[in-house]
C-alpha positions as CSV (number, residue, x, y, z in Angstrom):
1,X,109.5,-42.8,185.5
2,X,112.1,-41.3,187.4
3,X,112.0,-38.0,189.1
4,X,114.7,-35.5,188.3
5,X,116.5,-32.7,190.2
6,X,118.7,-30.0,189.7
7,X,121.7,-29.8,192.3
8,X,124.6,-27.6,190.9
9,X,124.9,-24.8,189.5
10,X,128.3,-23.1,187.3
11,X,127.3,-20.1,185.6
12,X,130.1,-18.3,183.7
13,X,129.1,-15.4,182.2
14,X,129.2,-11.6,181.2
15,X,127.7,-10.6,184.8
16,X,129.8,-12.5,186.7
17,X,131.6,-16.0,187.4
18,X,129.8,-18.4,190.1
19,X,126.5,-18.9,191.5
20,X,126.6,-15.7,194.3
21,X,128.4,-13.1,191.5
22,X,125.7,-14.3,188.7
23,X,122.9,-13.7,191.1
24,X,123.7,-10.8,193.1
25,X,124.3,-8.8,189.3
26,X,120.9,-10.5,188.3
27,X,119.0,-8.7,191.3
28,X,120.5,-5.5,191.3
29,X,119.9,-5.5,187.1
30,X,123.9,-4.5,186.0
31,X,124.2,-4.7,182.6
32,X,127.5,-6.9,181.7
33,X,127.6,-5.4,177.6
34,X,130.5,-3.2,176.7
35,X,132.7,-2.5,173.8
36,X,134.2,-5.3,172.4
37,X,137.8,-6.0,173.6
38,X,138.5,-9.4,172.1
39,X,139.4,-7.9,167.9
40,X,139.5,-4.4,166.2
41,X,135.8,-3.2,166.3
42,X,136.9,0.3,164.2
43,X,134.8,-0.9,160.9
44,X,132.0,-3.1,163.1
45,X,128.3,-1.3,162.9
46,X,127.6,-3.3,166.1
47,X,130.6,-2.5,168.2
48,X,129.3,-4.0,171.8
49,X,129.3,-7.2,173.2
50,X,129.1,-9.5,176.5
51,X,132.4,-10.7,177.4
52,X,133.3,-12.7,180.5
53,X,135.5,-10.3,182.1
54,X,138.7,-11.7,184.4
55,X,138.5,-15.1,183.2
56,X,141.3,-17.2,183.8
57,X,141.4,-20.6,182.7
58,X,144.0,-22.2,184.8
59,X,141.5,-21.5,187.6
60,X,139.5,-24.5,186.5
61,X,142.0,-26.6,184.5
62,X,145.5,-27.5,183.8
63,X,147.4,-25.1,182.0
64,X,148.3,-27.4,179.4
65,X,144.4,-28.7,179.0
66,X,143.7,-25.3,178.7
67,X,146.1,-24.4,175.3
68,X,144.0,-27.3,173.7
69,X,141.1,-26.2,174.2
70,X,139.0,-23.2,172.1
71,X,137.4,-20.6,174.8
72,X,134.0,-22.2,174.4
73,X,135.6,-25.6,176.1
74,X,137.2,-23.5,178.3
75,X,134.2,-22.3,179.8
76,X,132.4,-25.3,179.7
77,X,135.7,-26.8,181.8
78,X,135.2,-24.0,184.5
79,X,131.3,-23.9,184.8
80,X,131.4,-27.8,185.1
81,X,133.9,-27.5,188.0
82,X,131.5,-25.0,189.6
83,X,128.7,-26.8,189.1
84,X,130.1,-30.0,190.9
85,X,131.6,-28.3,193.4
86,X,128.2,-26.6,194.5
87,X,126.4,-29.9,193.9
88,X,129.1,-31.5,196.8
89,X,129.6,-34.7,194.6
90,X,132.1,-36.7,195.5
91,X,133.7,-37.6,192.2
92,X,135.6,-40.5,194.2
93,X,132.5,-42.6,195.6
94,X,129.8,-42.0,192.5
95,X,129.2,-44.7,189.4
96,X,131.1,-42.6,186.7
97,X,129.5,-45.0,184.0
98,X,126.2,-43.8,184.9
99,X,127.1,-40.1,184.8
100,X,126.5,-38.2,181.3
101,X,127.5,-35.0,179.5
102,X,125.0,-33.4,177.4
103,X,126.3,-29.4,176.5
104,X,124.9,-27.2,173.9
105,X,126.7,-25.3,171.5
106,X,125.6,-23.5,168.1
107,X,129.2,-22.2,166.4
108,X,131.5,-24.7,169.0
109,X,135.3,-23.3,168.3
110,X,134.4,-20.6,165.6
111,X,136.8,-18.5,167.0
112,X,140.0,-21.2,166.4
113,X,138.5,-21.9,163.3
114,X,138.7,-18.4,162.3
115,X,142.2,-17.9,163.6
116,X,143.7,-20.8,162.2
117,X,142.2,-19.9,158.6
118,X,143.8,-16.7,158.5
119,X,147.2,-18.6,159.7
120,X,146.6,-20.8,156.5
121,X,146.2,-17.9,154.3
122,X,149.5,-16.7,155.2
123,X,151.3,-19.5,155.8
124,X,149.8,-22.0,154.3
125,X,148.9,-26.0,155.5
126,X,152.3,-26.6,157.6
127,X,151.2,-23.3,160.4
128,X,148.1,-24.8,160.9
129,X,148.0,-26.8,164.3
130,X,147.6,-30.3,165.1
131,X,144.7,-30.3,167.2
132,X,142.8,-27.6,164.8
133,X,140.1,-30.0,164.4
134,X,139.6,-31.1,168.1
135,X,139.7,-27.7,169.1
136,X,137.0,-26.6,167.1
137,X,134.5,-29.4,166.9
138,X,131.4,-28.7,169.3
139,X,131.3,-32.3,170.4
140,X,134.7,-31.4,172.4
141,X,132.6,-29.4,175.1
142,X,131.5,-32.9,176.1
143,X,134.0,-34.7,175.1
144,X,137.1,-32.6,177.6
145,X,134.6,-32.6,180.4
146,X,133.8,-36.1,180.2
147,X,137.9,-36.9,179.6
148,X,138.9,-34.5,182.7
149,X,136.3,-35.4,185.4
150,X,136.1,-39.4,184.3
151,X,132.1,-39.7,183.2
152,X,132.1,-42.5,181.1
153,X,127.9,-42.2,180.0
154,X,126.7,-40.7,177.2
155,X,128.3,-38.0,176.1
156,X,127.3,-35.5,173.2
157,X,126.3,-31.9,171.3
158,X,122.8,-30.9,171.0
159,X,123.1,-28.1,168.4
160,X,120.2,-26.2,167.7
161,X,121.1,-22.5,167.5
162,X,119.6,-20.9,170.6
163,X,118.0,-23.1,171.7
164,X,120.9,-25.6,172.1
165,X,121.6,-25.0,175.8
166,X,117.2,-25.8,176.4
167,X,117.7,-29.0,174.1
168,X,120.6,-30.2,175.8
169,X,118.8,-29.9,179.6
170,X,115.9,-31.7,178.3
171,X,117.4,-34.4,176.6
172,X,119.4,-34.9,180.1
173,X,116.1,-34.7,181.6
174,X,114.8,-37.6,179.4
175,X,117.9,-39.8,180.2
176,X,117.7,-40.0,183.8
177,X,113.9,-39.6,183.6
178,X,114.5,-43.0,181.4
179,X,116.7,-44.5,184.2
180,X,119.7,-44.3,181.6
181,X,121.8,-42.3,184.3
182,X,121.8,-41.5,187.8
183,X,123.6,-38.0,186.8
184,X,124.1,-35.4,183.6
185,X,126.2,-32.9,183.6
186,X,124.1,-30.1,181.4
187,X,124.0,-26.9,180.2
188,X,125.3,-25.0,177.7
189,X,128.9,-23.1,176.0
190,X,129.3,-20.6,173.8
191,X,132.2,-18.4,172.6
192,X,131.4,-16.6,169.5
193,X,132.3,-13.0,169.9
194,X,135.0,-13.7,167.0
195,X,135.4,-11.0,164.0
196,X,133.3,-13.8,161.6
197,X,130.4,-14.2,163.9
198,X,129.6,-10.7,164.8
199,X,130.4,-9.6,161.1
200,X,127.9,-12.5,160.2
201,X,125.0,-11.5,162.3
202,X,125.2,-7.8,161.5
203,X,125.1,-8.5,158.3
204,X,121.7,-10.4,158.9
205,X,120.4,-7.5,160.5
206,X,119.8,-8.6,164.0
207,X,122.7,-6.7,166.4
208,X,121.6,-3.8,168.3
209,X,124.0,-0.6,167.0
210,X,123.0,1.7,169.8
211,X,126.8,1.6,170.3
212,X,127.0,4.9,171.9
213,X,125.4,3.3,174.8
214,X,126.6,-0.2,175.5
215,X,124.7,-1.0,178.6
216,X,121.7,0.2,177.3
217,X,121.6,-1.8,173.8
218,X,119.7,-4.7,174.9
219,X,115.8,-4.2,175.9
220,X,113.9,-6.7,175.2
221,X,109.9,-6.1,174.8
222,X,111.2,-2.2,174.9
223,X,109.4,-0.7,172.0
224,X,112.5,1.5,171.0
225,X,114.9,-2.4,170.6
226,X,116.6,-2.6,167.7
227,X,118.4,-6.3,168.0
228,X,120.5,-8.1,170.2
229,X,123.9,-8.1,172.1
230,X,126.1,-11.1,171.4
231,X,127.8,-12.6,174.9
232,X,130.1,-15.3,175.5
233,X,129.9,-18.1,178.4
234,X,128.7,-21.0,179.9
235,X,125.4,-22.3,182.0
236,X,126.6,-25.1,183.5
237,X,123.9,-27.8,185.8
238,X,123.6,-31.2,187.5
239,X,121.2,-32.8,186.8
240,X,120.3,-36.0,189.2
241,X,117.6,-38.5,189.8
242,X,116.3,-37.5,193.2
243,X,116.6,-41.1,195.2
244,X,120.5,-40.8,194.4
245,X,120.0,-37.3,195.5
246,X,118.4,-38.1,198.6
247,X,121.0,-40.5,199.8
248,X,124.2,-38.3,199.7
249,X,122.1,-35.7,201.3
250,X,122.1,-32.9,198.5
251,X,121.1,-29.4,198.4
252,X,118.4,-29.4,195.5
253,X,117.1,-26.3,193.6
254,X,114.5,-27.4,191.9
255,X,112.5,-30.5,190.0
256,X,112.7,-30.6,186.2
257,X,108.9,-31.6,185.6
258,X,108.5,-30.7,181.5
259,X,110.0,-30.4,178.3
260,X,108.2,-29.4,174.7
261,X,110.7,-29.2,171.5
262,X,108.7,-28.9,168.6
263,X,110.0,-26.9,164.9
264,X,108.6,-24.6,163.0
265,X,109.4,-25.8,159.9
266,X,108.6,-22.7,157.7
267,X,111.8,-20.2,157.8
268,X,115.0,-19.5,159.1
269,X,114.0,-17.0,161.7
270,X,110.4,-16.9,163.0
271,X,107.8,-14.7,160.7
272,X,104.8,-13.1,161.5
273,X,102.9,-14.3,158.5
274,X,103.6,-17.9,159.6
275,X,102.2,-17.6,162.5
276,X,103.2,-19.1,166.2
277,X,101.8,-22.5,166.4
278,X,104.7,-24.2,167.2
279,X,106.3,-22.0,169.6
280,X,102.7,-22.6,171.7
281,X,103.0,-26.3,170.9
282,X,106.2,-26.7,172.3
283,X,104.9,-24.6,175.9
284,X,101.7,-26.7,175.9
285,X,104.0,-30.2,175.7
286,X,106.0,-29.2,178.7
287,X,102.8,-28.5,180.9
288,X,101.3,-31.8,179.9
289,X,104.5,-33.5,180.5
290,X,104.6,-32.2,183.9
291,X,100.7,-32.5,184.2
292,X,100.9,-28.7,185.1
293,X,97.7,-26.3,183.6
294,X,98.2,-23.4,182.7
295,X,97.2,-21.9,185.7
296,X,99.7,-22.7,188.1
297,X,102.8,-21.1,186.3
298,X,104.1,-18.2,187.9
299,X,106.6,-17.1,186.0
300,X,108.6,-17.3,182.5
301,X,112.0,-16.8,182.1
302,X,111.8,-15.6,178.3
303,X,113.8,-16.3,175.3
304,X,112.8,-12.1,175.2
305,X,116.4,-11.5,172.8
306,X,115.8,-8.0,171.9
307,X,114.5,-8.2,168.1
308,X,111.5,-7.1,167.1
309,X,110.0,-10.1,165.4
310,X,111.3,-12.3,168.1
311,X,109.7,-10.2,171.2
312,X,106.6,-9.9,169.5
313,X,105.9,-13.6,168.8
314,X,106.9,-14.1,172.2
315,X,104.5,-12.6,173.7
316,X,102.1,-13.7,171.2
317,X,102.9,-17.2,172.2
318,X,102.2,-16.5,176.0
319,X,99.2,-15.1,175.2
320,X,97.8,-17.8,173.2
321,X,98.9,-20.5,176.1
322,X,98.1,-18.3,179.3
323,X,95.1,-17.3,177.7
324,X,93.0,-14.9,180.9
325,X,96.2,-15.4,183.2
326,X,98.9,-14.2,180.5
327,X,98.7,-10.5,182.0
328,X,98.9,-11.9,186.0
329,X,102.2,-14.1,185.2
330,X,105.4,-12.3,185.5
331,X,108.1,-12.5,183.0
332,X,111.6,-11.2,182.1
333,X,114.8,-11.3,179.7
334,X,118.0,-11.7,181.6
335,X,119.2,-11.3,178.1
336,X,118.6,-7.3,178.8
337,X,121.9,-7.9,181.3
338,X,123.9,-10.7,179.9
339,X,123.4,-10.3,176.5
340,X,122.4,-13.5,173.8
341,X,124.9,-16.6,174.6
342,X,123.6,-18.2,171.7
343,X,124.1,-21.7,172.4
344,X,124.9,-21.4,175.6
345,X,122.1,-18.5,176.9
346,X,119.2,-21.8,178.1
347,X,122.1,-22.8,180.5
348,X,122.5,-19.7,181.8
349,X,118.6,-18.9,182.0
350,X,118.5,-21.9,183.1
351,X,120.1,-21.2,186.3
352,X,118.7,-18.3,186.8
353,X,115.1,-19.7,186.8
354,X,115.9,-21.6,189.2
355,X,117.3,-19.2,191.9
356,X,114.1,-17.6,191.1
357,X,112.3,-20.0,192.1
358,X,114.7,-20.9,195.7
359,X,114.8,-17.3,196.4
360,X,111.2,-16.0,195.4
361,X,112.8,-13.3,193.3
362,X,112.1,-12.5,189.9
363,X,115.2,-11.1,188.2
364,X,114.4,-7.5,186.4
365,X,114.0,-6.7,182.4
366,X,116.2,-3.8,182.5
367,X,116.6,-1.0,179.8
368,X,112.7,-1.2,179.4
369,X,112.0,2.6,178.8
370,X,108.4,2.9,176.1
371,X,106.2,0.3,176.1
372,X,105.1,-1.1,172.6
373,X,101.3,-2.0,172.3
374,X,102.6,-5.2,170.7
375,X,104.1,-6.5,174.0
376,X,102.1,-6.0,176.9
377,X,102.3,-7.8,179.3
378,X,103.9,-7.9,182.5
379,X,108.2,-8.2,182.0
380,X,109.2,-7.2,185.1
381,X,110.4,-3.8,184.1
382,X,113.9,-2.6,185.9
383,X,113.2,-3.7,189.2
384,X,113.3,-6.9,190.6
385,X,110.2,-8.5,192.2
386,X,109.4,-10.9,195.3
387,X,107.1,-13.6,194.7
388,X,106.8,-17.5,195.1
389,X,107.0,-19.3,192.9
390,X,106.3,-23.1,192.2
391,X,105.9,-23.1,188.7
392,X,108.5,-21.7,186.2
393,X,109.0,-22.0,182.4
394,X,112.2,-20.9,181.1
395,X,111.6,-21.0,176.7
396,X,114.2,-20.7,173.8
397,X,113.9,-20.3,170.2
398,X,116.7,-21.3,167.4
399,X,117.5,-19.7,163.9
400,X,116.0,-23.1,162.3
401,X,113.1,-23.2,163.6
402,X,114.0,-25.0,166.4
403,X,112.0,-24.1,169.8
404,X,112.6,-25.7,173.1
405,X,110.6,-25.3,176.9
406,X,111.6,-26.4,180.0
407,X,109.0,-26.6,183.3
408,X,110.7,-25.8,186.7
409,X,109.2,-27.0,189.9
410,X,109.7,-25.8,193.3
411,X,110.7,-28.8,195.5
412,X,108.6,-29.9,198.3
413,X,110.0,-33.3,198.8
């Protein structure tokens, strides 16, 4: 099997745009949640949201790529252009047949799809656009990446509700693991702060309406949390097999050494009553995939989203796996800062695990004020921490049932 590294990075998100921004707001814990600017949020219980602020598509793209494209493509475009830029590729010199494109995406071009319905109510069939469909299909993340940089491998949409972004890493993993591709370009893209989707998911009950306090909404494993923040963006990696790697000389962050999926099977959202066994399947998969015990992990970049069921059977499921070590391992939400990406929130975690794990600094939970005797463990409460690690575990869970691990390893050569 082949051995898999991780050498580029394009984060575009509510915190900031590009590697340095991303991490420098991670470390010093600054919240990127504020009102809602995108629609009228007068008649909105949940009124807050992360929004990429200053982003400017023709940064990253032709002007004219960019009007066919729905935001969530749009960030995909820009975070994929950071990512190979950090990764020094040489787009001229590598086997483009051999380089894939595997994004996740849960709602793809929701908000296009939105717009252009209310066109249609108004104006009926003939004010709709031409490229309405393309625009809001989730396989066009892919599918204007692969058509604007020239990767001609497999090319596709893993969409599993949050954990979309985790699946689509893995799955990247497996295909050069398999000797499928030298290169994927990974991650994932989400841009659902659209009138629909946050309507949608207040209606479910699962936004945070502490609106008179923005930056303060999210808290995950905070025993006063009462739901998550919705944010927009992109996590954006390059994924590589390390002997193609090692000859061009590249910087690498980190070895991809597991992946668990496994689904619940039971209910839409997780429940208490039907217990955790999955969630603690899909960690225990990734260890033996990377032949890793539970032991050696370090650290866990949690799905943490700010619910309370979620949080709960989070740190349920960490106790189950870690067992006597779950209290020594040390843990945090970047969700507290960024807001839930959806789709698109394992890229960004993604990337942030690995910094972690480069710079030996554990980004903070921030906003945690009251601990809950239900979670109780160690989240790296508002600070940041030093420590090394070699071991990292960055988890995400999907409305569906769908839950998805990936195992980090510090590279030693």
């Amino acid at each position: 099997m082949k051995r898999v590294v991780v050498t580029g990075l394009g984060p575009v998100t509510p915190i900031g745009v590009g590697k340095e921004n991303y991490w420098e707001s991670l470390v010093e814990g600054k919240s990127g949640i504020s009102y809602i600017t995108n629609f009228d949020i007068e008649n909105y219980e949940s009124k807050i949201g992360g929004e990429v602020k200053d982003f400017h598509p023709e940064d990253y793209m032709k002007k004219k790529d960019a009007k066919r494209m729905d935001k969530f493509s749009q960030f995909a475009v820009a975070g994929t252009q950071l990512a190979i830029e950090d990764s020094r590729l040489n787009l001229n010199t590598i086997d483009k047949e051999r380089v894939g494109v595997i994004l996740g995406s849960s709602v793809g071009g929701i908000s296009t799809a939105e717009l252009e319905h209310t066109k249609y109510l108004k104006k009926k069939s003939k004010r709709v656009r031409p490229l309405f469909i393309p625009m809001i299909i989730s396989n066009m993340g892919p599918g204007q990446i692969s058509m604007i940089f020239g990767f001609k491998g497999p090319s596709f949409t893993m969409t599993t509700a949050c954990a979309s972004g985790t699946h689509a890493i893995g799955e990247s993993f497996r295909l050069i693991q398999n000797g499928a591709c030298d290169i994927v370009v990974t991650g994932g893209s989400e841009a659902a702060l659209s009138p629909i989707s946050v309507a949608g998911l207040s209606s479910m009950g699962v936004l945070s309406k502490r609106n008179e306090e923005p930056t303060k909404a999210s808290r995950p494993f905070d025993k006063d949390r009462d739901g998550f923040v919705v944010g927009e963006g992109a996590g954006i990696l390059v994924l590589e097999e390390l002997d193609h790697a090692l000859k061009r000389d590249a910087d690498i962050y980190g070895e991809v050494v597991g992946y668990g999926i496994t689904s619940d099977a039971n209910n839409i959202t997780k429940n208490p009553e039907l217990g955790i066994k999955s969630a603690v399947n899909a960690i225990e998969i990734a260890l033996k995939g990377g032949k890793v015990d539970y032991r050696e992990v370090d650290y866990i970049n949690a799905h943490g989203t700010s619910t309370y069921i979620n949080d709960k059977l989070e740190t349920l499921t960490i106790k189950e796996v870690f067992k006597e070590c779950a209290n020594k391992l040390s843990i945090s939400s970047i969700k507290s800062m960024t807001g839930h990406l959806l789709g698109a929130s394992g890229g960004i975690e993604a990337i942030s695990t690995l910094l972690s794990i480069v710079k030996n600094i554990i980004p903070p939970t921030i906003n945690y004020e009251k601990s809950d005797p239900e979670c109780d463990l160690n989240y790296t409460p508002n600070k940041f921490a030093v420590k090394n690690i070699k071991y990292a575990l960055s988890n995400s869970f999907g409305f569906g049932g769908h839950n998805a691990t990936v195992l980090f390893k510090q590279f030693a050569g």
